[in-house]
N, C-alpha and C positions, 0 to 999 in steps of 0.2 A: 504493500500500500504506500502510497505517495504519502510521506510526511515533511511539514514543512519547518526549517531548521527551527524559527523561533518559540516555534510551538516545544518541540522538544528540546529548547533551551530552559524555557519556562516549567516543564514538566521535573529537565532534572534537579531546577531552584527549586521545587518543591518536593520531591524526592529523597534528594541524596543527604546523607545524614549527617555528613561534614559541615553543608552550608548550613541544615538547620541547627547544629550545632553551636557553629557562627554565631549565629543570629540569636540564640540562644543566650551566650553569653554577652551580648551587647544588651539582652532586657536586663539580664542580671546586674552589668555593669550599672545600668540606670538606676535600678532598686536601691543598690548600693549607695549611690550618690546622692535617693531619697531619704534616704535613710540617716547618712551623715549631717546633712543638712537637719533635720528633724532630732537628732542627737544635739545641733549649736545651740537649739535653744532650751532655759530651764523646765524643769517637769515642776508644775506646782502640785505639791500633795494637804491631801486636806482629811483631816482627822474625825471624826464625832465620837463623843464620848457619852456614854449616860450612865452614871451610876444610883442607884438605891439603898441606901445605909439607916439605918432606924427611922423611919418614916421621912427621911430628907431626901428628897430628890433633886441630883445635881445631872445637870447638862452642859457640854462643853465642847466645844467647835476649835480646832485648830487649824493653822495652815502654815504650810510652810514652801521657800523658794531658794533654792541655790543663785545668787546673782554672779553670774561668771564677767568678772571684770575685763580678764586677758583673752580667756581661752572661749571663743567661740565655733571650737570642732576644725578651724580652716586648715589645718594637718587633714583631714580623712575627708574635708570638702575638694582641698586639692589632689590628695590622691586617687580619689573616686572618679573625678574627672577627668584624670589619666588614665584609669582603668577605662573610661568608657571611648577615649579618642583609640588605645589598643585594639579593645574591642572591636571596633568599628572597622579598622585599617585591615584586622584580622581578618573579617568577616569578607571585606572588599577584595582581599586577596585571593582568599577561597574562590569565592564568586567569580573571579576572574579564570582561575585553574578550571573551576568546572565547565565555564564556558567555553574554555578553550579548548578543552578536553571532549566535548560534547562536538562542538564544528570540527577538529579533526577526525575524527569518528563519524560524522555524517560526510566530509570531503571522501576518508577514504572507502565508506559505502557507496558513494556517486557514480566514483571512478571503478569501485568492481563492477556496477551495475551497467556501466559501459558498455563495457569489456566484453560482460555476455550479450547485451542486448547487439554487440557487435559480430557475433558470432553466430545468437538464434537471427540476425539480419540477412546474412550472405554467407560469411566461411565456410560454415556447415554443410549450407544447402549444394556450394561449388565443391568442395572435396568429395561429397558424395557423388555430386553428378560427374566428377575427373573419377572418381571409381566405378560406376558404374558406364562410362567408355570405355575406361582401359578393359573392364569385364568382357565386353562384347567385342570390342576390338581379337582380345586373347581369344576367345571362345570362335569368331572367326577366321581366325590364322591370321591376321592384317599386321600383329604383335607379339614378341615374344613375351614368357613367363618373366624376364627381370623386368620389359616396363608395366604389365601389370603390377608383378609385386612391389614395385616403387612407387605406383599410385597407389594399393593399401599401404603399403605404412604412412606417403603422406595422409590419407584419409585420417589412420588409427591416430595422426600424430596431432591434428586437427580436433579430433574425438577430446583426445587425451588434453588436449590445453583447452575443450569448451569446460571441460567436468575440472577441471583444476580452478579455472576460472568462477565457475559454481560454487567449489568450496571456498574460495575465499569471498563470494560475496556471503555468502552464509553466514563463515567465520567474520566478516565487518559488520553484519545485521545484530550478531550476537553480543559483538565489540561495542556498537552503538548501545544496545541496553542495557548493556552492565553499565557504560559510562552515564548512560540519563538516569538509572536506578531500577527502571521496569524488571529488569531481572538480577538475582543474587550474582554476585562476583565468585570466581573462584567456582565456575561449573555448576551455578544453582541451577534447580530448576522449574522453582514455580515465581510467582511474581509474588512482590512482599505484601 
């Protein structure tokens, strides 16, 4: 089936589990930098009290506030914020691998598909028919048994580079979807 590269560029940004990864650790980064920020300012805590002692009842409210004069977090404000520029460059990077790795994997499935369709085109169909002359030729004395058998083996040798040809687009079809993610790496064989 005809597929078109950006589709499966798109398929393997949502697939492969390196860029989700990625991507992954750039929410984390963010949280992080939520977090620190949210750590700069004081927690006020606040108490109630109610005690009962020989018919007296006392009630009592406190509260209390750290006031941070110097240290307002900007140590883990600034590092968080480097954590998330990493992050991001990391991410960018991946993303970049995988694209590239996804278009050479559809380039070199193009060019096998070529190659055959260059073959089921013409080659095929002229080696058989240079074989089936030289047959009839032989078969009426016009030629000897070596040019016969020199047009089978070009035929067989024909034969033999269309199925070669076959297995590598196969082997590129397969190449292609490990690298977008549709199929397991390493000889899987069902889709995750």
């Amino acid at each position: 089936p005809k597929r078109s590269l950006l589709g499966l560029e798109a398929e393997a940004l949502r697939l492969r589990p390196d860029f989700q990864a990625a991507r992954e650790k750039v929410i984390e980064a963010k949280g992080q930098l939520h977090l620190a920020k949210a750590n700069g300012y004081p927690n006020l805590s606040t108490t109630l009290d109610y005690t009962h002692l020989y018919g007296l009842n006392n009630l009592g409210a406190y509260a209390s506030i750290a006031l941070p004069i110097f240290d307002r977090n900007q140590g883990n404000i600034a590092r968080s914020s480097a954590r998330i520029t990493q992050a991001q460059n990391a991410r960018q990077a991946v993303e970049s691998m995988v694209l590239t790795q996804v278009r050479s994997a559809y380039a070199q499935e193009q060019s096998a598909l070529q190659v055959v369709k260059l073959y089921q085109s013409g080659y095929l169909h002229d080696a058989k028919q240079s074989l089936q002359i030289s047959a009839y030729a032989y078969l009426r004395g016009d030629t000897g048994i070596i040019n016969f058998l020199d047009a089978e083996r070009s035929y067989r040798k024909v034969e033999l580079n269309y199925r070669q040809a076959l297995a590598k687009a196969m082997l590129t079809e397969h190449r292609l979807k490990e690298v977008v993610g549709v199929q397991k790496l390493s000889g899987g064989k069902g889709q995750p």
